[in-house]
C-alpha positions as CSV (number, residue, x, y, z in Angstrom):
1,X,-6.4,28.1,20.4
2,X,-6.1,24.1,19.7
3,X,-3.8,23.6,17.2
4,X,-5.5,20.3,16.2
5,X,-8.9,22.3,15.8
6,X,-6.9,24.8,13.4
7,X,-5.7,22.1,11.4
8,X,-8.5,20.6,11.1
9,X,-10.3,23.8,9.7
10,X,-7.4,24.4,8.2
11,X,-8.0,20.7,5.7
12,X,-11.8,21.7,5.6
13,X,-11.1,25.2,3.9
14,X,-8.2,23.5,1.3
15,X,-10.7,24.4,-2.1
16,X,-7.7,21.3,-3.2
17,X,-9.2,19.2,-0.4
18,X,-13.0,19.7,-1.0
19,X,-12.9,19.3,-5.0
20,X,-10.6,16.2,-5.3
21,X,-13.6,14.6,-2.5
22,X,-16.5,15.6,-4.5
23,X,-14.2,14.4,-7.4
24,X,-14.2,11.0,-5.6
25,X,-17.7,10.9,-4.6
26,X,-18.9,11.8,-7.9
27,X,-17.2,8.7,-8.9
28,X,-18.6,6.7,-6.5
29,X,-22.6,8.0,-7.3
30,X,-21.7,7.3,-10.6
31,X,-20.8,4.0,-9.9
32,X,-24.2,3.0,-7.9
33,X,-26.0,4.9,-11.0
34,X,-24.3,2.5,-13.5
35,X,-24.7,-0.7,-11.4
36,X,-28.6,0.2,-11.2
37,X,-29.1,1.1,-14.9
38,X,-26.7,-2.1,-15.8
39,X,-29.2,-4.7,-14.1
40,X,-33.1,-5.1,-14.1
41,X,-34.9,-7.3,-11.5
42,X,-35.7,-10.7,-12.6
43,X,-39.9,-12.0,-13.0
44,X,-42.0,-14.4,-14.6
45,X,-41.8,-11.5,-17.5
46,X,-38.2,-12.0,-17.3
47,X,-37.9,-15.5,-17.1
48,X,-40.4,-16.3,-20.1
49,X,-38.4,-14.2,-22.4
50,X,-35.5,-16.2,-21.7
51,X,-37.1,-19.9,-22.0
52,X,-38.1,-18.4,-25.7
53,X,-34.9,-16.8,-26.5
54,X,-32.9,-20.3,-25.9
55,X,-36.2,-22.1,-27.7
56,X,-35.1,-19.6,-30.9
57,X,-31.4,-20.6,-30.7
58,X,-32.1,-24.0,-30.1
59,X,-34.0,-23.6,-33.3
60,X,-31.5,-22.3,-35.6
61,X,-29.1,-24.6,-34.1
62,X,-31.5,-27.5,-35.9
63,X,-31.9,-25.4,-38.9
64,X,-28.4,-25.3,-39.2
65,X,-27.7,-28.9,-38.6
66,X,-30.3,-29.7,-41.4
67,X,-28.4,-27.2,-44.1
68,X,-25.3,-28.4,-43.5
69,X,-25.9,-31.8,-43.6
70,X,-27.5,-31.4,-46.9
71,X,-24.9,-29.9,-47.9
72,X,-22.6,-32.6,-46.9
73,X,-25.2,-35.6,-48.0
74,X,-24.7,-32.7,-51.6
75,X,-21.0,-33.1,-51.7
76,X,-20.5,-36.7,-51.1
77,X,-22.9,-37.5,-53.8
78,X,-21.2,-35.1,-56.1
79,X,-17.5,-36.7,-55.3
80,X,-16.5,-33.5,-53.9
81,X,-13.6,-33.6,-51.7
82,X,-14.3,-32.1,-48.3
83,X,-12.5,-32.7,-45.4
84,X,-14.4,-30.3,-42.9
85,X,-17.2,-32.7,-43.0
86,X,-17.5,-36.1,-41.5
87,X,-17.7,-39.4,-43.0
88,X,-20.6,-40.4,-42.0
89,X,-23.0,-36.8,-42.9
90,X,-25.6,-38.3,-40.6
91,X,-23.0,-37.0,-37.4
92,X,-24.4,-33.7,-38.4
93,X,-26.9,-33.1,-35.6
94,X,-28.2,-30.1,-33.5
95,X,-27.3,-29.7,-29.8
96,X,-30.5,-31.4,-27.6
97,X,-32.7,-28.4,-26.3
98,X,-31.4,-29.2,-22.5
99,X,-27.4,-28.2,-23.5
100,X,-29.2,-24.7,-24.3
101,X,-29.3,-23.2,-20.7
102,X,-32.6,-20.8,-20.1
103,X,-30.1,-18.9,-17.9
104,X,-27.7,-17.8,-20.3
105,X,-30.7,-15.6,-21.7
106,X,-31.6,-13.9,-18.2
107,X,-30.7,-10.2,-18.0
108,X,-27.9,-9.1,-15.8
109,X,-29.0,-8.4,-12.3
110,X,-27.3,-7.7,-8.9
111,X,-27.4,-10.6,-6.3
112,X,-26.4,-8.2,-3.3
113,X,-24.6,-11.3,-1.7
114,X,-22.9,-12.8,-4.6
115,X,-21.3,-9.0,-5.7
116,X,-21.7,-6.9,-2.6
117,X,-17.9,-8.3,-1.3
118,X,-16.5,-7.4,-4.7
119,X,-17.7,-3.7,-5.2
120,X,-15.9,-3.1,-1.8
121,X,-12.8,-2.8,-3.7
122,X,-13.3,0.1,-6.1
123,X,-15.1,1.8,-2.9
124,X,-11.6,1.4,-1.0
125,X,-9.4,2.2,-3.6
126,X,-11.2,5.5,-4.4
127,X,-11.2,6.5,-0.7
128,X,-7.3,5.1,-0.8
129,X,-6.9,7.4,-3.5
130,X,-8.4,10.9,-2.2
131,X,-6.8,9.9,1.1
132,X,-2.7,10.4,-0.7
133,X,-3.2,13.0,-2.5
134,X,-5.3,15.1,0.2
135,X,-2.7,14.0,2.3
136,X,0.1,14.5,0.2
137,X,-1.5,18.3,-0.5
138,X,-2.2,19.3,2.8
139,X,1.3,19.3,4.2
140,X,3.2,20.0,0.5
141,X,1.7,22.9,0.1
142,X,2.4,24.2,3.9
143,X,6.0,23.5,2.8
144,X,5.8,25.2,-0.3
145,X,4.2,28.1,0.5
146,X,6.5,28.9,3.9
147,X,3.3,28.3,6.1
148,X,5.3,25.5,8.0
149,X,7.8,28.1,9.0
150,X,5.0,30.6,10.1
151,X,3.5,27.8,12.0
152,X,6.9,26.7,14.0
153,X,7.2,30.3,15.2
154,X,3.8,29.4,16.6
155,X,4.8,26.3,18.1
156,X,8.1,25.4,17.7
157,X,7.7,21.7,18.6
158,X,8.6,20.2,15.8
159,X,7.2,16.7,16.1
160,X,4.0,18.0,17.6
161,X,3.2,19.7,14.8
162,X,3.7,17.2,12.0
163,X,2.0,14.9,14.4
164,X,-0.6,17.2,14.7
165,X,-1.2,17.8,11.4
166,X,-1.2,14.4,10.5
167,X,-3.7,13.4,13.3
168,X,-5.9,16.0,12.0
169,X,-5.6,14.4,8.6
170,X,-7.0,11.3,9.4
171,X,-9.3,12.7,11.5
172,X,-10.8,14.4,8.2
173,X,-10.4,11.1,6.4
174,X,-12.5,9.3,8.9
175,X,-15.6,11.8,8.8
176,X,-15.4,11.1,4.8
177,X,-15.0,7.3,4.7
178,X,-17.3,6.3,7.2
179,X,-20.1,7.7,6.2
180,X,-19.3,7.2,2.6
181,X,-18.8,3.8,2.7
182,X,-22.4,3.4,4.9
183,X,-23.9,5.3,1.7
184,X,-22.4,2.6,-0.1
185,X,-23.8,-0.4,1.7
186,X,-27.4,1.6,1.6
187,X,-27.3,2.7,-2.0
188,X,-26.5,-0.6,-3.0
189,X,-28.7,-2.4,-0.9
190,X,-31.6,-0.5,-2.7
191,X,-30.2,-1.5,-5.8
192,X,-30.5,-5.0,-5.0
193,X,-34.1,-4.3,-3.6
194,X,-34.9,-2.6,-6.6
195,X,-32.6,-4.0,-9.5
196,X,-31.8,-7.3,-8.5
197,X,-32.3,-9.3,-5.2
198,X,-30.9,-9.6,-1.7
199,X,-32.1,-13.2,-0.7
200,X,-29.5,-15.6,1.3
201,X,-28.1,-12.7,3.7
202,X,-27.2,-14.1,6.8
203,X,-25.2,-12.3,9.9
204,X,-22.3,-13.9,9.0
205,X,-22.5,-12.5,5.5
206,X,-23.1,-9.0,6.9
207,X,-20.5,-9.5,9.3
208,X,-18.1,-10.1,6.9
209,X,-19.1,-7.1,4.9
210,X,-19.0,-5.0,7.6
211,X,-15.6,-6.2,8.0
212,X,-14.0,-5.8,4.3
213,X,-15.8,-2.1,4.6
214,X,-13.4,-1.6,7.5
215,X,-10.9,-3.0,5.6
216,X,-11.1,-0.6,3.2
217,X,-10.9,2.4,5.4
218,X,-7.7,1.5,7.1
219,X,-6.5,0.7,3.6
220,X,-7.3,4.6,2.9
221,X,-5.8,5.6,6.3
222,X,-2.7,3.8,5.4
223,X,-2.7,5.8,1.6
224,X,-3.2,8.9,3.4
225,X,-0.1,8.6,5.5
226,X,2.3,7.8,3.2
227,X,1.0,10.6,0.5
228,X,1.5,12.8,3.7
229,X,5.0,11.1,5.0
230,X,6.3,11.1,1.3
231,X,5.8,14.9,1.1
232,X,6.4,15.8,4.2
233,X,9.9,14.2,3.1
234,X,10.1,16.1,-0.2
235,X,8.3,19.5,1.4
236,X,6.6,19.6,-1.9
237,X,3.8,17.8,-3.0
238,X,5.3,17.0,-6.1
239,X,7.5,14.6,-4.4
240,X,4.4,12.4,-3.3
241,X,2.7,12.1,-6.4
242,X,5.7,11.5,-8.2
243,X,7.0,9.4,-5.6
244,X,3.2,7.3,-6.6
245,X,3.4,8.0,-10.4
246,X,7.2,6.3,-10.4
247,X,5.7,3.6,-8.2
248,X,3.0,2.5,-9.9
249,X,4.1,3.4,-13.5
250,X,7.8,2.5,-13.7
251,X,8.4,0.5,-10.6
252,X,4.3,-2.0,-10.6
253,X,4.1,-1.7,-14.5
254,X,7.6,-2.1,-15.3
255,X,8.5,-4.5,-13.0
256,X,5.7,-7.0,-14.3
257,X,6.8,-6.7,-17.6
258,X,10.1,-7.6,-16.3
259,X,9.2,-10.0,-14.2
260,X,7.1,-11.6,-17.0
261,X,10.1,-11.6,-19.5
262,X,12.5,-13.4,-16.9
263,X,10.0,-15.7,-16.5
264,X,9.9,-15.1,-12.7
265,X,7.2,-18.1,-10.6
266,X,4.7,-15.7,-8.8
267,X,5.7,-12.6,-10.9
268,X,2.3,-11.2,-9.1
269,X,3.9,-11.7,-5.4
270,X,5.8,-8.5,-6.4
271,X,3.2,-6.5,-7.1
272,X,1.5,-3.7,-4.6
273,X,-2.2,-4.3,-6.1
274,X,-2.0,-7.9,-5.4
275,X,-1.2,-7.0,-1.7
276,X,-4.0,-4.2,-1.7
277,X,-6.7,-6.9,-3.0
278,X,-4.9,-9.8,-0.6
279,X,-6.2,-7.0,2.5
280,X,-9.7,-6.4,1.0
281,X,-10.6,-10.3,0.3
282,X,-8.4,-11.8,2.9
283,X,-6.5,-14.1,0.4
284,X,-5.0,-13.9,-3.2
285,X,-4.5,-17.3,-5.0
286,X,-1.4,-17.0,-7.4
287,X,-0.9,-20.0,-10.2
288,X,2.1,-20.8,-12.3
289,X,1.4,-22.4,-15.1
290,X,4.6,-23.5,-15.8
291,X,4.8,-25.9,-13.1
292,X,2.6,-29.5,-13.4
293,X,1.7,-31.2,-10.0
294,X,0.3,-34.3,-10.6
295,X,-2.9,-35.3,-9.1
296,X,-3.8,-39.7,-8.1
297,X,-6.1,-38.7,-11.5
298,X,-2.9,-37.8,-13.6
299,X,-4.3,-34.7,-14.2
300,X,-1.8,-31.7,-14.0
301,X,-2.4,-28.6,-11.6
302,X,-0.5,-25.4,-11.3
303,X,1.7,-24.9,-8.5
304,X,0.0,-22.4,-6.5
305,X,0.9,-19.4,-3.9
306,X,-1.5,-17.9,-1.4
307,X,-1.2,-14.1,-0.1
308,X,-3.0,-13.3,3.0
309,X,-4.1,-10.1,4.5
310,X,-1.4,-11.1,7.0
311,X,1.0,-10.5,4.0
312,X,-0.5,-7.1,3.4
313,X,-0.8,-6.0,6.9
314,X,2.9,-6.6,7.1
315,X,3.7,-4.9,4.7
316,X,1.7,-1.8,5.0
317,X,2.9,-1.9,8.1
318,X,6.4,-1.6,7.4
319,X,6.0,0.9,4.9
320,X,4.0,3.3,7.2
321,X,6.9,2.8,10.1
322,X,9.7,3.1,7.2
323,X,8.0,6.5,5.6
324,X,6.5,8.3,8.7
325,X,9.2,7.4,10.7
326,X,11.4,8.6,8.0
327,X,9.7,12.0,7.8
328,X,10.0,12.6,11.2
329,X,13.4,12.1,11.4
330,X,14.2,14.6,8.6
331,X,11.7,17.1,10.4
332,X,13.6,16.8,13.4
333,X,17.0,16.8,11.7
334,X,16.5,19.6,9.0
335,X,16.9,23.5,8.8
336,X,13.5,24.7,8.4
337,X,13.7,27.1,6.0
């Protein structure tokens, strides 16, 4: 029998497995529900309403401006001192109807090439998400409940194994995310059609959606092997997701605040989620405020720092060598027992 076909049937059958991906898909249909209830397409209907809504505000503006500049004409004849009023009362004008924009009164709607590039993120980190703890799961709990032992006196090739069961991780991971995230481009695609528009998409633009999906699957890949390397290292699950929690909590959350206190240029350069974004949108502008360069205009700009998905892919590189590698040293090292 194929040990890669076992595993494999093996991460199909985890009930673990199955209900944190519908948990993760449920997510995800909740999110297309909530963009398509959020946004309404826009008509003549639509566009109407809004010319009278900024008509209206551009008439109490007026009403305003006539009230309190009664009220100030009231005062000054009276010998009141107020200081909130001008000298001259007759300052006290309404906005013209042209600084009230029509658009600002338009209800939200989805411009599938404006937003589309954006909602790729939440899409990868949910599948980044499943993808550690399935993976951290699948081979903590065959360490926890001796069913790595069992399985050596099967195949006592150590590396083979973990390899094995790794490879039939991602295998898993792949038949999720890919057609997931082609849901994702066709559910929101009829959003658009229905709920808001999809004019100006050109094969670059879909080209470069195609890519930033893709993007976000090897981002998931790369989640999924570390949950796994991290317990595979610990034997335990445990040791994954609170290798994560202590990540993300103490080490992202309290490092920032750190970082922020000490008043550190780039504090953001630091964090993991900068890097994660930095892969899905291919570049991360950072700002420090604190510094000034000074334009020909005299006008001061913050000194700025660009991350690039060259960054990220560097360093999810690195960690994937550092934790895998790690794990199958101490597989190969270790008593299994």
């Amino acid at each position: 029998m194929s040990l890669f076909r076992t595993e494999l049937r093996r991460l199909a059958k985890r009930r673990f497995a199955r209900w944190m991906t519908a948990g993760g898909l449920l997510v995800l249909v909740l999110v297309v529900a909530g963009m398509f209830f959020s946004n309404q397409k826009i008509g003549p209907d639509q566009f109407a309403e809004a010319r009278r809504a900024a008509d209206q505000q551009h008439q109490e503006q007026v009403r305003w401006a006539e009230q309190e500049r009664a009220n100030c004409e009231r005062a000054k004849a009276a010998g009141e001192s107020v200081d909130y009023y001008p000298a001259d009362c007759a300052e006290i004008t309404p906005p013209p109807r042209e600084s009230i924009e029509e658009q600002w009164f338009l209800p939200s709607t989805f411009d599938f090439r404006k937003s589309f590039g954006e909602l790729l993120i939440p899409l990868a980190g949910i599948l980044a998400m499943v993808g550690f703890v399935v993976g951290a799961s699948f081979v903590g709990a065959e360490w926890n409940t001796g069913g790595m032992m069992n399985l050596l006196l099967w195949r006592p090739k150590r590396l083979t194994v973990l390899l094995t069961k790794l490879g039939a991780l991602l295998t898993g991971l792949l038949a999720l995310a890919l057609p997931a995230t082609a849901a994702w481009f066709g559910s929101m695609w009829l959003v658009a059609n229905l709920r808001g528009t999809t004019e100006g998409m050109t094969s670059g633009t879909w080209q470069s959606f195609l890519i930033g999906g893709l993007r976000g699957i090897v981002l998931a890949l790369v989640a999924a092997t570390v949950g796994f390397a991290l317990a595979s290292l610990g034997r335990h699950t445990a040791m994954a997701l609170g290798g994560a929690i202590a990540v993300m909590v103490v080490g992202q959350v309290g490092l920032g605040i750190l970082l922020s206190m000490a008043q550190v240029r780039f504090a953001e350069a630091w964090l993991l989620p900068t890097y994660a974004i930095a892969w899905m949108t291919k570049k991360v502008t950072l700002q420090d405020w604190q510094a000034c360069n000074a334009t020909y205009t005299g006008e001061c700009q913050p000194a700025t720092l660009d991350i690039t998905w060259q960054h990220s892919s560097v360093l999810f590189t690195v960690g994937v060598v550092l934790f895998l590698g790690a794990a199958l040293w101490t597989m190969r090292r270790r008593d299994i027992t």
